[in-house]
BAVO-749942 format. One record per residue: residue in one letter; x, y, z of N, C-alpha, C in turn. Coordinates in pm, whole numbers, plus 50000, padded with zeros to 5 digits. Layout:
BEGIN
AXYZXYZXYZ...
REM end
This chain:
BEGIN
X775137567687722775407578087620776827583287641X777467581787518778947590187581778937601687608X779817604087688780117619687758780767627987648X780357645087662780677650087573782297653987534X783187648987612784627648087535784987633987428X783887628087462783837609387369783587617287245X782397623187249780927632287103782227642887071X783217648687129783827659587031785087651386986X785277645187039787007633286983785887626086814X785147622186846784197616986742783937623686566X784027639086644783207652586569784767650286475X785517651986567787237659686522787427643586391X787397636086447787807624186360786837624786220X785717625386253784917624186104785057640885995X785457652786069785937662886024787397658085956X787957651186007789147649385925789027641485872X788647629185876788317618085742787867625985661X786757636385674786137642085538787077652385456X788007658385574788887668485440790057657585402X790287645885441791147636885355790687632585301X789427632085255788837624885164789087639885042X789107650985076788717660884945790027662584887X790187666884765791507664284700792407674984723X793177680284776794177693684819794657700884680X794327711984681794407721984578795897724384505X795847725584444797397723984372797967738484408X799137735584423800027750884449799977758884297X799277772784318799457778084179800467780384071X801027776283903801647773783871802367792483837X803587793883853804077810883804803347808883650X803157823083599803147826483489803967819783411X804217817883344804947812383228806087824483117X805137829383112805607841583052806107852583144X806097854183257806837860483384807877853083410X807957841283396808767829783447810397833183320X809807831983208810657833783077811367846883094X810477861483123810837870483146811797871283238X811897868983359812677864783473813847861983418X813577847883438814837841683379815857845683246X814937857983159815987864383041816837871383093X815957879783194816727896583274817727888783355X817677877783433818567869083513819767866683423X819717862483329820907856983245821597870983248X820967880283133821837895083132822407895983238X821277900283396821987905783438823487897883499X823677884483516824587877883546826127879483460X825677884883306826657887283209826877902083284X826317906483297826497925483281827217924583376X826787917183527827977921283613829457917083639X829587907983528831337901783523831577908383381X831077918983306831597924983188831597915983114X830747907683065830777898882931829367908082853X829027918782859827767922982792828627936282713X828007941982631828557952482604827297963282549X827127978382494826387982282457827507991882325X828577987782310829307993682208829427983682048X829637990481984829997980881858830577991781750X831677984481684832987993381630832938006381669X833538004381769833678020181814832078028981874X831168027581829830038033681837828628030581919X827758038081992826878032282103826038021881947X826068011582025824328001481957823208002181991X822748011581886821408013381942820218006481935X820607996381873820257981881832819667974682031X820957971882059821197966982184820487975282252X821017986782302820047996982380818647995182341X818137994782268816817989482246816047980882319X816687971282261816387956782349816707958982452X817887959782552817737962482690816377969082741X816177980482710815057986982763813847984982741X813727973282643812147966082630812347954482690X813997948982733814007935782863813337942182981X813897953982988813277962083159811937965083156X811957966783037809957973283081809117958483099X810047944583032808837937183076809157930783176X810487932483232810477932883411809687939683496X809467954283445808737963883517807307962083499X806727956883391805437952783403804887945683430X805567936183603804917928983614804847933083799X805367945983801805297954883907805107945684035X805977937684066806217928384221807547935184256X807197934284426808857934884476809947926084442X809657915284400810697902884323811127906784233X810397916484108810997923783968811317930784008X811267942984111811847956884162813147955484163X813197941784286814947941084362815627934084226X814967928484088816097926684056816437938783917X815657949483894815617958483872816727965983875X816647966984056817227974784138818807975684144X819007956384112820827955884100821137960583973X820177959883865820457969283759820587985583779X820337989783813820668005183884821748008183989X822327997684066823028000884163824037992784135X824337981484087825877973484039826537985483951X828077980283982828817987883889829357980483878X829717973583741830637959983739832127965783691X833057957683753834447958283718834797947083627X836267949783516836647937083476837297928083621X837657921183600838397905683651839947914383707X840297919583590842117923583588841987938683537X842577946383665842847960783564843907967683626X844507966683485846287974283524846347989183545X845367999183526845208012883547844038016083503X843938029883542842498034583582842088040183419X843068039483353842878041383174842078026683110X842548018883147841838005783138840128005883174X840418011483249838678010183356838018023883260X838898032483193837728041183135837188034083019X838068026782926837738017882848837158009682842X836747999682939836047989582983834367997483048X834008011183104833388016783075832348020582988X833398024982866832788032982814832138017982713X832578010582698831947999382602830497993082717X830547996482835829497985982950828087998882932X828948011582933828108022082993827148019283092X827458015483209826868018083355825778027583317X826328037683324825598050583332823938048383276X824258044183143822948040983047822138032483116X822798023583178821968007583173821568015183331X822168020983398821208028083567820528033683546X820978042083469819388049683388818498042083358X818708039283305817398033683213816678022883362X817478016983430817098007483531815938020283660X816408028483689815628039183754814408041683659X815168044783545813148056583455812128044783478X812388028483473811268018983504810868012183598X811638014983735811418015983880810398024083925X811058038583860810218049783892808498045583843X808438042283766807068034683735806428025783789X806748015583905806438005683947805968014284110X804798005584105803718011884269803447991884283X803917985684250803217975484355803627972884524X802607963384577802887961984717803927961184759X804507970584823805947966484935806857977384832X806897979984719808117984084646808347997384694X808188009684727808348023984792809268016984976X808278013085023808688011285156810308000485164X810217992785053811227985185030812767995685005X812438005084901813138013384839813878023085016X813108027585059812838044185170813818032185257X813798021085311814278014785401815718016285387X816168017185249817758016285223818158026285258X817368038585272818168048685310818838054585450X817748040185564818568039485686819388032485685X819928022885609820628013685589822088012685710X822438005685805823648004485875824998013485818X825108012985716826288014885649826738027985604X825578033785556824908048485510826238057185571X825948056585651827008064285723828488060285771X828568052185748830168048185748831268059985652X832448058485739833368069885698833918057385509X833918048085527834328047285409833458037185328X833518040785148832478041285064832368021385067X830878023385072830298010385074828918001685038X828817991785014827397993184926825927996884971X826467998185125824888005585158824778020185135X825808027085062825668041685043825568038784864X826268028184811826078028584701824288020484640X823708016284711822448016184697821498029384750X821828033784845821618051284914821198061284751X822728055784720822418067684629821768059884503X821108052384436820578045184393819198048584391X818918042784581817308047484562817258065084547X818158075084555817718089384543817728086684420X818458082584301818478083184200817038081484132X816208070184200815108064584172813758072584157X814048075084350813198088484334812768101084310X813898105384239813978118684130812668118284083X811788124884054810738124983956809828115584019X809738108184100808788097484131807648102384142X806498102084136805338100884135804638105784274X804738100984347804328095684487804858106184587X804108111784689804068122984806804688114384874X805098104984938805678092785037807408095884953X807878092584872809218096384764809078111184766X808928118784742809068137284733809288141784912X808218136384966809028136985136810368130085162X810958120885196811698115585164812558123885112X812578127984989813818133184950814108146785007X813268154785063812888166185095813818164685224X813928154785312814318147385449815708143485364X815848138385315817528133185288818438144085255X817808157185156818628167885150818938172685289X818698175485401818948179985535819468170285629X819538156685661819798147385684820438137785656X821338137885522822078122785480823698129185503X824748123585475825498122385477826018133185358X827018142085353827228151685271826898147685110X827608131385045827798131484934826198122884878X825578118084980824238117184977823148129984969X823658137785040822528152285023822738156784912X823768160384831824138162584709823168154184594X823468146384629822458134184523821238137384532X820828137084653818978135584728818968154184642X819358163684652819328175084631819038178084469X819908166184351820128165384246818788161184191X818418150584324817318140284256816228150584230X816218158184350814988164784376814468178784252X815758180384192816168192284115815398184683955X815568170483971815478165183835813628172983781X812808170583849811128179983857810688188783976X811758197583993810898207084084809808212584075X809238215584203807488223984167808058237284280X807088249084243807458262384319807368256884465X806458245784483806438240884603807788243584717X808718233784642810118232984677811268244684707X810328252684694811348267184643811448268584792X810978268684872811268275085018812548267785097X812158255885050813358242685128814728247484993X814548247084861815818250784817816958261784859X815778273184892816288284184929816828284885108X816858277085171817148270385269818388266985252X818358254285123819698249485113820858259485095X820568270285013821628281184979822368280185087X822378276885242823378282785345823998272385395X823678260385262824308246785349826038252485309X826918241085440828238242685418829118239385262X828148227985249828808218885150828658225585029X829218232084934829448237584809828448228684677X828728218884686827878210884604826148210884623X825808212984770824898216184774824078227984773X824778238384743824598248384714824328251284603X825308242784515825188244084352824108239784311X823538226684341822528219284291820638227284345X821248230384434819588241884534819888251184421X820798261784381820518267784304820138267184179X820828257384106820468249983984818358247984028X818508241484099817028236784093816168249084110X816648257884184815848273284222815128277984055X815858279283998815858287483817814818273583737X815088260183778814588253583676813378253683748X812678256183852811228255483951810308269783881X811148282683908810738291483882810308298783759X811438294383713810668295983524809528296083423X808988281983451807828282883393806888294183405X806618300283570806088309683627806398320983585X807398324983544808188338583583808398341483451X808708330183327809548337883217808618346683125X809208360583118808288370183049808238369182912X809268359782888809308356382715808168349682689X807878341582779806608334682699805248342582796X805208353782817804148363382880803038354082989X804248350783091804208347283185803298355883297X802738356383353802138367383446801758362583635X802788358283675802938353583802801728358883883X801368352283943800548352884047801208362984186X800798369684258801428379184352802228369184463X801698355384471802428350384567803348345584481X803708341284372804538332284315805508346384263X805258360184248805938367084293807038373384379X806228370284477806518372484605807948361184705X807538349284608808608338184650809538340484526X809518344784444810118346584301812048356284372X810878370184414811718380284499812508375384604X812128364984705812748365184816814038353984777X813358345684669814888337784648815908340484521X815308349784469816328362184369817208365684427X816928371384584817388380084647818538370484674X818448357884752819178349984815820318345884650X819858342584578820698339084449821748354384419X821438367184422822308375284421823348374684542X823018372584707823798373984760825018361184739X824238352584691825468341084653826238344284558X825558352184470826658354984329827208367684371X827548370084436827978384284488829268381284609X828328375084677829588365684833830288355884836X829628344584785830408333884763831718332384698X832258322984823834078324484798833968312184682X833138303684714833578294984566833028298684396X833768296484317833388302284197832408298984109X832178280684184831298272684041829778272584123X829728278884301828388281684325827898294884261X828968307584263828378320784201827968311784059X828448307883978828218302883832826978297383794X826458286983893825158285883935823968296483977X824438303284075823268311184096823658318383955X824498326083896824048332683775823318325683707X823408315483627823118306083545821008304883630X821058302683686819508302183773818718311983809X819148326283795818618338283747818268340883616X819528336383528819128338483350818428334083307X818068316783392817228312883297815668312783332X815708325883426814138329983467813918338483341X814668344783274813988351983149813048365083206X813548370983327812748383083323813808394283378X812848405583367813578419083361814088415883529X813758414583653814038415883788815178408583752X816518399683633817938398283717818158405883645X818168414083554819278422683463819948427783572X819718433283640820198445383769820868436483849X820628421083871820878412683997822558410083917X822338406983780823518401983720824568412383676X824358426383657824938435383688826008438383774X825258434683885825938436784022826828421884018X826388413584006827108404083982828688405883897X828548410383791829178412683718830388419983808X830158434683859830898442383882831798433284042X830628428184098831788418784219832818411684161X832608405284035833788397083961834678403983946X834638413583872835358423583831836408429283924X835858428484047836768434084159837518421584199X837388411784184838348398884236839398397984133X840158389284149841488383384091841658376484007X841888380683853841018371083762841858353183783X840798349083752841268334383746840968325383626X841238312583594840958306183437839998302483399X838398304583538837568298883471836358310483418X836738321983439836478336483316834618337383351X834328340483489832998339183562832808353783506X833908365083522833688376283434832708375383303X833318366683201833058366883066831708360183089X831198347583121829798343283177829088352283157X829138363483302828298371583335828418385483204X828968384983168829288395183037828458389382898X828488379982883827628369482738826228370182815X826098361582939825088358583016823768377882936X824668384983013823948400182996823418403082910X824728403482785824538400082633823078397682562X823118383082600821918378482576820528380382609X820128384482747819648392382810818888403582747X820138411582717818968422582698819688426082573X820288419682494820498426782323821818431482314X822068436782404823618445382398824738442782345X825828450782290826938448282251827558454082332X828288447382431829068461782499830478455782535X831598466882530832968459582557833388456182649X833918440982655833998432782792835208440782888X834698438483005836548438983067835308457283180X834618459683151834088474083210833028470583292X832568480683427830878474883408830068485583440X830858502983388829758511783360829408511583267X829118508883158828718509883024827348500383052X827408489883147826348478983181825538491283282X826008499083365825228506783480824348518483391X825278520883307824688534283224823578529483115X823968516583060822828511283048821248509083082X821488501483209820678501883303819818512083330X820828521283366820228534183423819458544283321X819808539183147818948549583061817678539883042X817778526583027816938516182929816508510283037X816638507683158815728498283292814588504183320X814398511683309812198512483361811278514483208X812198512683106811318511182970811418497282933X812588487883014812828475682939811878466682892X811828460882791810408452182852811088438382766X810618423582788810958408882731810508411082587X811038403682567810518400682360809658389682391X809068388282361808208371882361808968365382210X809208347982268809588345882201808998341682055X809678339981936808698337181873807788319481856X806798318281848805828306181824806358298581700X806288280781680806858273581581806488282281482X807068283481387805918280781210805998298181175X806638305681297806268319281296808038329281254X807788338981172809018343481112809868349881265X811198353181328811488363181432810508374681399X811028379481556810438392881533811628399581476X811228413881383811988422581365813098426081421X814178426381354815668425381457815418440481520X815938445581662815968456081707817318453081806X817598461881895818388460982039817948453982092X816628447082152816228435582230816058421882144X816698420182031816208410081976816348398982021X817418396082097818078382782144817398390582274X816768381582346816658381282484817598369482605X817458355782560818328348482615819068337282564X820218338982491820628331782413822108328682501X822188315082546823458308382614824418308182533X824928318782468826668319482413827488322782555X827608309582595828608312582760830068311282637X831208316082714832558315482680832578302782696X832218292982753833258277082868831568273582858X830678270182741829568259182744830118250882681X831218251982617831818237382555833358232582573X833498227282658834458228182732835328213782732X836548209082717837248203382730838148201582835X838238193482917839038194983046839978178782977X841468185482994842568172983031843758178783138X843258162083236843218158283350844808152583366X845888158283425846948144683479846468138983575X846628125183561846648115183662848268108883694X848918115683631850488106383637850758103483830X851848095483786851828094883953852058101984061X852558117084036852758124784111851428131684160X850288130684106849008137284145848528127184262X849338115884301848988109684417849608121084553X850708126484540851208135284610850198146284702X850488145684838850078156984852850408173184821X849218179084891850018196584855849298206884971X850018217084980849588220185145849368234585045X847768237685084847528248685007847518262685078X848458272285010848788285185109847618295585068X846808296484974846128311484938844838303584926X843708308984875842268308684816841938307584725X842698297684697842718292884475841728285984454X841508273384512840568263984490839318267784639X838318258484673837518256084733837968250384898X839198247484885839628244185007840348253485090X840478250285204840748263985310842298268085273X843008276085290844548277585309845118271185418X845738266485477846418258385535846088242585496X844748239685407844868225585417845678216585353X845858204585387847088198885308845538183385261X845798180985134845638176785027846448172284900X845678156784902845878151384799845398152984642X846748160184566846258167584444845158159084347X844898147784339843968138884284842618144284282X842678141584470841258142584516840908162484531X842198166584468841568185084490841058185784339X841898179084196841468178584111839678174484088X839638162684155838328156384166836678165584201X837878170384324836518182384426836128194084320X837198200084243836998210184189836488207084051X836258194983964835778193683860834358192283881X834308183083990832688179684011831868196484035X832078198584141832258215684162831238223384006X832668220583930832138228383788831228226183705X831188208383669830218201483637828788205983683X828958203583793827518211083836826938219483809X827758231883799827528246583763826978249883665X827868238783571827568240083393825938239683343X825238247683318823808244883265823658235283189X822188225583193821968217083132821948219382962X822628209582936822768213382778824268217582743X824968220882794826798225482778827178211082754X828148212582664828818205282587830618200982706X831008187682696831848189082766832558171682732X833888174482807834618159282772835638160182867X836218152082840837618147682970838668138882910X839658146082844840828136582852841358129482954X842078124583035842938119183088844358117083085X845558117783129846718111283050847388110483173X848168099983129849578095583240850538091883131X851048082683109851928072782980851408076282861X849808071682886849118075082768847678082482812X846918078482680845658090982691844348085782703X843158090682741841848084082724840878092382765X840288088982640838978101182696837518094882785X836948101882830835608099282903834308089882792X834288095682663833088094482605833818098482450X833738084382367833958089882196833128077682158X833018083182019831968081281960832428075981800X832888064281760833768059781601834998072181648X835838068981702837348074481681837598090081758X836068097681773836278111881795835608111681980X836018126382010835178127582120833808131382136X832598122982197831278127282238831438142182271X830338150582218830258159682236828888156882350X828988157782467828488150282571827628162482650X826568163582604825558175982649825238169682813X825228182082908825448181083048823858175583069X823088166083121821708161483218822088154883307X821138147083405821258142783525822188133183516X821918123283386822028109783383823958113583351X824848124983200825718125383229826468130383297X826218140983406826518143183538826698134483628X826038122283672826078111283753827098103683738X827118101283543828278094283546829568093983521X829568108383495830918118483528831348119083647X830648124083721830918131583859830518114683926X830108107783941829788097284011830518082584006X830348086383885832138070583852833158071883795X833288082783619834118082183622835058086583693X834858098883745836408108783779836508098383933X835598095783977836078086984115836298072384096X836648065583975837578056783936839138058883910X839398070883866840798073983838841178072783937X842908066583870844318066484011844988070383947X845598077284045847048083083973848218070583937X848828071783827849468058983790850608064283650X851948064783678852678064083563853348078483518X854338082283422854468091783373853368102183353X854348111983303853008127183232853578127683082X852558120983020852728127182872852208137882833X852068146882860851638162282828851158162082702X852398162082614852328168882494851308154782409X851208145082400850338140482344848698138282411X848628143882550847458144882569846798163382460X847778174282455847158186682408846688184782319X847928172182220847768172182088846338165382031X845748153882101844528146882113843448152282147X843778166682226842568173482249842208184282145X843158192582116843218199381988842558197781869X842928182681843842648174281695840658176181733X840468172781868839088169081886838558184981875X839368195681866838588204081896838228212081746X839028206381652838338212781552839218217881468X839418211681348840688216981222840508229781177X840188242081242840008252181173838378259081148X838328274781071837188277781090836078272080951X837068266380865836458259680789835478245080787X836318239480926836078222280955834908221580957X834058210680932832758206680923832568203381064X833408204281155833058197081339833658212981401X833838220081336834298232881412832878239081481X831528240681419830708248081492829868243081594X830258229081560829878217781701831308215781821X831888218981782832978214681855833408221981960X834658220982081835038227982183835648240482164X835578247682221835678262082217836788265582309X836998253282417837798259882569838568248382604X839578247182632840358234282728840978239482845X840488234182939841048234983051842428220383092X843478225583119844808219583124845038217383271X844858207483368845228209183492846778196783554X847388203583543848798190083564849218196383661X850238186783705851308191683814852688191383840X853198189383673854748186983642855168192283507X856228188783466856678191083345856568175883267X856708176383155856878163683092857278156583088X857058139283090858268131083134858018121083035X857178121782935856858109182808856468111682744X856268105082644855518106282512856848110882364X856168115582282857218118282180858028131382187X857318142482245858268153382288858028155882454X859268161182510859068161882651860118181082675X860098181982582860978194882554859888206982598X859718215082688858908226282706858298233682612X859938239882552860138254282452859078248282313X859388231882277859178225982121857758222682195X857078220182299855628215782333855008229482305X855168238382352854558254682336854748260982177X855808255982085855698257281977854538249181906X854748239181906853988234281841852258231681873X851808234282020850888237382026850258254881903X851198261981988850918270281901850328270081727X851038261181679851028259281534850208255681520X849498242581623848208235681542846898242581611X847288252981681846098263781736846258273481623X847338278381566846408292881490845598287981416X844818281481313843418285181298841788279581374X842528269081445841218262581532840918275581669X841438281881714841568294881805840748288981944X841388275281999840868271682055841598280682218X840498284782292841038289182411841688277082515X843288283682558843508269782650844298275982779X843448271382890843498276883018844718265983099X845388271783177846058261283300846278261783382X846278252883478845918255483607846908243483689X847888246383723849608239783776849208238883900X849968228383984850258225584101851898221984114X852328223584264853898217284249855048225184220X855778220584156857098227384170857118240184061X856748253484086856438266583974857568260983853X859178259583896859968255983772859498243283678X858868237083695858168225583612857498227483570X856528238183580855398240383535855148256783465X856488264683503856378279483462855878282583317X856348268183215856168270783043854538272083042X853638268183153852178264983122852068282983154X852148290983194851768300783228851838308183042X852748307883010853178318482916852148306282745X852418291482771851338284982678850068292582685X849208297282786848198294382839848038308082756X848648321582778848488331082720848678334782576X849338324182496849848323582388848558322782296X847538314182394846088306882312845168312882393X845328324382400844038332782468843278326782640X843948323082691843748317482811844528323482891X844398318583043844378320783146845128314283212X846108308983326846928306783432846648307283569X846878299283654846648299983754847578293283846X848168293383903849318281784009848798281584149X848338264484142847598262184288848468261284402X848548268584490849818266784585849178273984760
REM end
């Protein structure tokens, strides 16, 4: 009888004759229709990132195109694998360049026809939707990424900020931690983001960690905690719609009121006070009248400057509680207070379909007529804004003694404002060196470009950090281009949509364009301002004799002056 290693060599052999005898299962074939899908979003995205795609046509967004893009993504996204995520994902985080670009006027142009901005958007809102296996943990991993932290910008910070982008709004307690951890933990221009993301759906939850943030160093993060403070608390709090807080949601209501006054009261930078005002008002109850008051009167005691945080808090009030009262004072606001504050009470607002209520002194409760919600900013980039500048006083956000490159102070201090600006403010950006270019137009004119996450990101996130300084200062045909955009008068059919404010920030006198003459640039601004009454602010760097005519322009058109030095 054979021995039992003969009987198992035996066993093993007729076990395998029998599974070679059975026929081996075919490898399963892909979808077909996943397969097609794939391979469509593959082609695009291969066009999109060498700029052969566009989402413009004569002059104007296609909304044609935009269409279709975003029903290519959703049927990427509906097939919720980590394989559709990551390629999703380079849709949200590529920023494609052309091939050849002779200046940073070029690159706004080439821009504004690709719109990044749109196509990341839209690449996040259908990420944010996707829970299959691996895709969260895939996402959270980038944010340790090697690179993250490197002193200079690189694509593991530019996916960083990508996935915060993603997880704004996400769904999922695993993403809301996470971001909760990156505001305290990432890298300054990452916490900003993670801070933004988090701001996009706050819950009162968040209110304790925002109010936290108030004491971060970084200014931007300050702005955005406060911003998010007002949009958390509202629903809860606003007495217009006869709100009736709960004693604890009270109770957290008070303690970060409190913290939002001492910012609008202390704070050396201007566009965080602007924020916390702006995030009190739009709680809609009687507890800021008094906070913004006081607010008011701290302005009042500082040094006026061009971006008129006075007048804010003066309209801001306004609206508030009904009043007419004459700007520039702030007993008439105390004496106020002090006859009409323990009778005050909210208007509720009125319901669709339903007539106002009866006009009285409280009729308007909160109506955003800010001075600067519609705002025009033109930017020099000529080549002297590559220059540094060694700053002696407390003009801007940066310390006195620091020395800085006027570009990147321009840069710090727009983003800064941007932020500040409540959602919904109207805003644009010339540019000029040789010549001119705006941020966002629309058939020939400028987008009247209402402030949300998505054009904040791509303001503050690509364009202004694409510009180089490059070339002459044509001055006078950048005013003249902004002017035209702002509105022919009080008759014009684009006047009651249109800009109200330009902010002017250069750092020379004129060196191109068709006039370069001071005395004939300040005339003729003048001329094509008396009936458009557009306010125009400026704000000089550099040599005072190059720039002295902007002081006396600035006042000519109801604005303001400032010389950064």
């Amino acid at each position: 009888m054979p021995g039992p290693s003969v009987r198992l060599f035996a066993a093993v052999a007729l076990a395998s004759f029998a599974l070679a005898q059975k026929p081996v299962p075919a490898a399963p074939q892909p979808d077909p229709v996943q397969a097609a899908d794939i391979q469509a979003f593959s082609a695009w995205l291969q066009q999109y990132k060498v700029g052969a795609f566009r989402l413009v046509k004569e002059g104007k967004t296609d909304d044609e195109a935009v269409a279709r893009l975003d029903q290519q993504m959703a049927k990427i996204a509906q097939w919720n694998t980590l394989d559709a995520a990551k390629m999703l994902f380079e849709a949200a985080s590529v920023e494609p360049k052309p091939e050849k670009v002779k200046s940073s006027t070029e690159l706004v142009d080439f821009h504004r026809e690709l719109q990044p901005w749109r196509v990341q958007s839209m690449a996040c809102r259908h990420l944010r939707a996707m829970n299959g296996t691996g895709i969260v943990p895939w996402l959270l991993q980038m944010l340790s990424a090697p690179g993250v932290r490197a002193n200079k910008k690189n694509q593991d910070q530019t996916n960083a900020a990508a996935v915060l982008r993603v997880l704004g709004g996400h769904p999922s307690a695993e993403a809301q931690l996470e971001l909760v951890h990156a505001c305290r933990t990432m890298p300054v221009e990452l916490r900003v983001q993670a801070v933004n993301s988090m701001a996009k759906d706050p819950t009162v939850d968040l209110v304790p960690t925002l109010v936290d943030l108030l004491r971060d160093n970084e200014p931007n993060v300050r702005i955005a905690a406060a911003n998010a403070i007002g949009t958390a608390l509202q629903p809860h709090v606003d007495e217009s719609l006869g709100k009736e807080p709960t004693p604890a949601q009270i109770a957290l209501r008070d303690q970060a009121d409190a913290k939002l006054e001492d910012l609008l009261i202390r704070d050396p930078i201007w566009q965080v006070r602007s924020a916390a005002a702006f995030s009190l008002a739009i709680q809609k109850c009687k507890l800021v009248i008094p906070m913004l008051i006081r607010g008011l009167e701290a302005e009042l005691a500082r040094k006026k400057d061009p971006w008129a945080m006075d007048v804010r808090l003066h309209r801001l009030l306004e609206g508030l509680t009904g009043q007419s009262v004459v700007r520039g004072a702030i007993e008439p606001w105390k004496a106020f207070w002090a006859r009409e504050g323990a009778s005050f009470t909210v208007k509720p607002q009125s319901k669709a379909g339903e007539a106002p209520a009866v006009a009285d002194k409280y009729e308007k409760f909160f109506d955003l007529q800010v001075e600067s919600d519609r705002v025009l900013f033109v930017l020099d980039f000529s080549g002297s804004m590559a220059e540094p500048v060694e700053l002696k006083a407390r003009t801007t956000g940066a310390a006195p003694g620091a020395k800085i490159i006027k570009a990147d102070l321009v840069r710090s201090e727009i983003k800064k404002l941007v932020m500040s600006l409540p959602d919904g403010a109207l805003v644009n950006v010339v540019v000029f060196s040789d010549d001119v270019r705006i941020w966002r137009q629309e058939g020939g004119r400028p987008a009247l470009v209402k402030l949300d996450d998505e054009s904040r990101d791509d303001l503050i996130g690509s364009f202004l950090d694409n510009l180089r300084p490059n070339g002459p200062t044509n001055l006078y045909d950048a005013l003249s281009t902004a002017l035209d955009f702002a509105g022919r008068g009080l008759h014009d059919k684009y006047y009651a949509a249109g800009f109200d404010t330009l902010y002017v920030i250069t750092d020379g006198a004129p060196t191109a364009g068709p006039i370069t003459d001071k005395e004939e640039i300040r005339r003729r601004v003048r001329e094509q301002n008396q009936l458009r009454k557009i306010t125009i602010n400026c704000i000089t760097f550099g040599d005072q004799n190059d720039t002295s005519f902007l002081k006396p322009l600035a006042e000519e058109n109801g604005g303001r002056h400032v010389h950064v030095e």
